[in-house]
N, C-alpha and C positions, 0 to 999 in steps of 0.2 A: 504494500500500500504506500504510492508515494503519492504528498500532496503539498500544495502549492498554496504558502498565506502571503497575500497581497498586501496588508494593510499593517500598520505596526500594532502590535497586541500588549497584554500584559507576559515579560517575562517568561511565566509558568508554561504557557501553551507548547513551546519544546518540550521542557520536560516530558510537561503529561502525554503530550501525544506518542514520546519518544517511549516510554514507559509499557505500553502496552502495542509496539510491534510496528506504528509511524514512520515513517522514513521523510522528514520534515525539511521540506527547502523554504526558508523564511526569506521573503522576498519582499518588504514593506516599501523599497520606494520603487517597485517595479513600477514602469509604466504602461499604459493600456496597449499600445502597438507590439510590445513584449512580453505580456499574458499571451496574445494572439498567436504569437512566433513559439512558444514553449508550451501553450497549454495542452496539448497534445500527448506530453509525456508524464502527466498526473493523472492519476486516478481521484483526485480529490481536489476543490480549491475551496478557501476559507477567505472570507470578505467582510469586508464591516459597512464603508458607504465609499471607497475610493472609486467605483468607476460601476456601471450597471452589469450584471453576468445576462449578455443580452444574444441574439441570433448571430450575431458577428463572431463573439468569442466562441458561445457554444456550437458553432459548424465546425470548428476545428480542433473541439474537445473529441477526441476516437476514444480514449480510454476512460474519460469522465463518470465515473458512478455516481458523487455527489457533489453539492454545492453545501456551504457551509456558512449562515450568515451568524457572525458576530453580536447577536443583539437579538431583539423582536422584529422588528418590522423588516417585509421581504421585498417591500416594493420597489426594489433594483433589483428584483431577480426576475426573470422573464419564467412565470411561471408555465406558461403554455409551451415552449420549446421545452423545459426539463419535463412537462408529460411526456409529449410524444417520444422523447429520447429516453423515457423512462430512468431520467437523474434523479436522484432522492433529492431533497428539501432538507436541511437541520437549520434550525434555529435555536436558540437560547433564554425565552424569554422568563426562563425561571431564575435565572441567573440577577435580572434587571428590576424585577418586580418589585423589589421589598424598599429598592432606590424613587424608584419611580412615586408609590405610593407617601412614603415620605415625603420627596418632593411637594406631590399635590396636594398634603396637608401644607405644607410650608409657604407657599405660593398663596394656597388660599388663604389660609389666614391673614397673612401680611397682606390681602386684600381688603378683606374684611378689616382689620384694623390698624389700616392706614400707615404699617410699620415700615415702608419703604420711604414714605410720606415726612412721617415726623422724625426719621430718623436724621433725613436731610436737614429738617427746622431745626434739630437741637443741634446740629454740629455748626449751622452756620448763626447760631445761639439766639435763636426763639423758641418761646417755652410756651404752646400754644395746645391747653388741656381742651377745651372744648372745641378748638380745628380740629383737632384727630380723635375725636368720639369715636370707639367703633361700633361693630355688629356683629351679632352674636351669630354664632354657627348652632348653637339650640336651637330645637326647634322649626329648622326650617328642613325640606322636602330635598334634598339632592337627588338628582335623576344621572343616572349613570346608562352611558349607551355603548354597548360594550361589555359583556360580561368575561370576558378571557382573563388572561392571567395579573394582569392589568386593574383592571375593574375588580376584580376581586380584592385583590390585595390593600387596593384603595379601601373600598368598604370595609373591609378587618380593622384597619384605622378609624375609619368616619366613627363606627358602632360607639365610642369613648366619649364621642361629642354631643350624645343626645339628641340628635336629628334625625328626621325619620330617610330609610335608604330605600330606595328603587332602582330598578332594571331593567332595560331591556336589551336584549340580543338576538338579531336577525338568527343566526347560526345556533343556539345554544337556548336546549329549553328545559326546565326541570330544576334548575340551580336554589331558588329560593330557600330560604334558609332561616336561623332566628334571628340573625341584624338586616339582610336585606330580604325586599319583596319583589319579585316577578312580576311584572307587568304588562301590559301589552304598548306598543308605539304611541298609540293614542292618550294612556292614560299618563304616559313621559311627558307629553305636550301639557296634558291637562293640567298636574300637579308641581311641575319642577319650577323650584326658584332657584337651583343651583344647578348648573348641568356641568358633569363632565366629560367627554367624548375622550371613548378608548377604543376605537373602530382601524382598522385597517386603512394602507389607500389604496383603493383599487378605481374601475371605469367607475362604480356603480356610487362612492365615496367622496370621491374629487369633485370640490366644491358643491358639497350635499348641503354644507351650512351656511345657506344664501341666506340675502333678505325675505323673501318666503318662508323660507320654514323654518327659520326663526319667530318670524312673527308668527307661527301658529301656536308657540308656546303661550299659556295665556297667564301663567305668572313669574316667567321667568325674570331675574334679576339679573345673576351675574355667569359668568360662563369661564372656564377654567379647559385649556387644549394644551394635553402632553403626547398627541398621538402622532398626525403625521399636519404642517402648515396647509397641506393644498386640502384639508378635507373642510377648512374655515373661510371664507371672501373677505378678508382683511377689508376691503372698501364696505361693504355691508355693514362689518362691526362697526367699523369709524362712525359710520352713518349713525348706529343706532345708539350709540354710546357718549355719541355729542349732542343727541335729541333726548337723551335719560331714557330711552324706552328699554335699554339695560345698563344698568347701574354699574359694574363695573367686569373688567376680565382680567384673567391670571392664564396669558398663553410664554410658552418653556416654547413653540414653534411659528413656525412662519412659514407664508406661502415660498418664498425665495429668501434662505438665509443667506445668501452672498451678499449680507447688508451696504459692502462698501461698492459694490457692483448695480447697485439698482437705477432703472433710470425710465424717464414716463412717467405712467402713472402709478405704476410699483414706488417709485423715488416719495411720489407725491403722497399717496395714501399712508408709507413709512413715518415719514416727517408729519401728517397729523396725529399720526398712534402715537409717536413719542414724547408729545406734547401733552398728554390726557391725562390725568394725575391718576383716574380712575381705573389706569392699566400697570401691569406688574407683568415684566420681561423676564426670562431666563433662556440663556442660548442655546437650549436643545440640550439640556446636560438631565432632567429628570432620571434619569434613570444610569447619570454617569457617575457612580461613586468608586471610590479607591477599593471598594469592596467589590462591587458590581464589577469591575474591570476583570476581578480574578474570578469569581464566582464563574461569569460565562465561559471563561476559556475548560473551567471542570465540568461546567454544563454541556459543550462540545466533546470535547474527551470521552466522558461516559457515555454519550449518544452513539460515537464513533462507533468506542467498541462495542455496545450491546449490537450495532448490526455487524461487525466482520468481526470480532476476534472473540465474543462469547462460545463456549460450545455448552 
């Protein structure tokens, strides 16, 4: 088994992989035109987000058995080529979960009250108790869309804060449990004042979270995205977030995070988010901790071997 890691990892990942029968060519500042020229002679490659594993490289993978993504989300992997060529899929996202969920407590709360906000006022020495009043996470309805490993993990968090949890998941039914409730699309719309989206990105996902149906939520307040940036319309939000019809957001992604790269009206709609007191940024790291770093490379590892080297 030889295989081929493109992106730079934690450390560990030789090891482990070496450990149980590997033959590891660690290749982190390969470029795309030289995947292409060598992938051929792996039986395996492991990616994180350096380039998409798309019909170009995979025509010229002969010995390719799997693709191996570093993290959760697969939407740089051209899912429909690894069927037909019957490539396996491994991903990790048991590895990232426990990060990620913390996160979205973190994010939100310091939405909720205003810790991004006043932290700024006291350094630049205003002491302003009733500007940063916050709000309470009791008691209010969180709708969680996305029940995967993600969403769960969230909600094992939320349960501590006394607010009532719901769910819903295209894909996944039967989960309900005693912190969260199962629900149907419709009843997400009806009851959520907090929504957090843990959804995939796929055709069916990219820009789902338009001004429509958005506005069909009918109590929504604030909105919280650690999933994938294109499943939100960053211009939507601006829109509705400068009119108060939601009160505020805690997005960790972005439609296009090559922030110093944007220009139009990506430039334009940027330069009003940033300006919105009411918004709380983090650069895509939700689920990136010194922990999580190593945890996925054991979460690969042991995927590995339960398919080749178990007997």
């Amino acid at each position: 088994m030889k295989v081929l890691i493109i992106d730079k990892m934690h450390e560990s990942i030789q090891p482990l992989l070496s450990a149980i029968g590997v033959q590891v060519d660690y290749q982190p500042e390969i470029d795309r035109n030289k995947i292409i020229e060598t992938i051929s002679a792996y039986n395996g490659i492991i990616v994180r987000s350096k380039t998409n594993i798309d019909a170009e490289i995979l025509q010229h993978a002969d010995k390719l058995q799997f693709v191996a993504r570093a993290g959760a989300g697969v939407d740089n992997v051209d899912l429909e080529v690894l069927n037909k060529r019957n490539i396996i899929l491994l991903n990790a996202p048991e590895g990232n979960r426990d990060a990620l969920a913390e996160h979205c407590i973190g994010i939100l709360l310091t939405l909720l009250n205003r810790i991004h906000l006043s932290d700024q006022e006291v350094r630049a020495g205003k002491w302003d108790r009733e500007g940063n009043r916050g709000v309470e996470l009791m008691g209010k309805t969180v709708g969680l869309l996305g029940y995967g490993y993600m969403g769960e993990a969230f909600a094992k968090r939320l349960q501590a804060f006394g607010c009532k949890i719901i769910a819903f998941d295209q894909e996944k039914k039967g989960f309900g449990n005693e912190y969260v409730k199962e629900v149907s699309f419709e009843d997400i719309q009806k009851e959520t004042q907090v929504l957090s989206l843990h959804i995939p990105l796929n055709k069916e996902n990219r820009a789902l979270a338009n001004k429509k149906w958005l506005s069909d939520f009918k109590q929504l307040e604030y909105i919280v995205n650690t999933s994938r940036g294109e499943v939100l319309v960053l211009e939507d939000l601006v829109e509705m977030l400068k009119s108060g019809v939601i009160k505020g957001a805690a997005l960790d992604v972005l439609e296009n995070e090559k922030i110093n790269k944007l220009h139009g009206l990506q430039q334009q709609v940027f330069e009003e988010l940033i300006k919105l007191p009411q918004v709380v940024l983090t650069p895509h790291v939700a689920g990136w901790t010194h922990e999580s770093y190593k945890k996925i490379n054991e979460i690969l590892a042991e995927k590995i071997q339960n398919l080749y080297f178990k007997k």
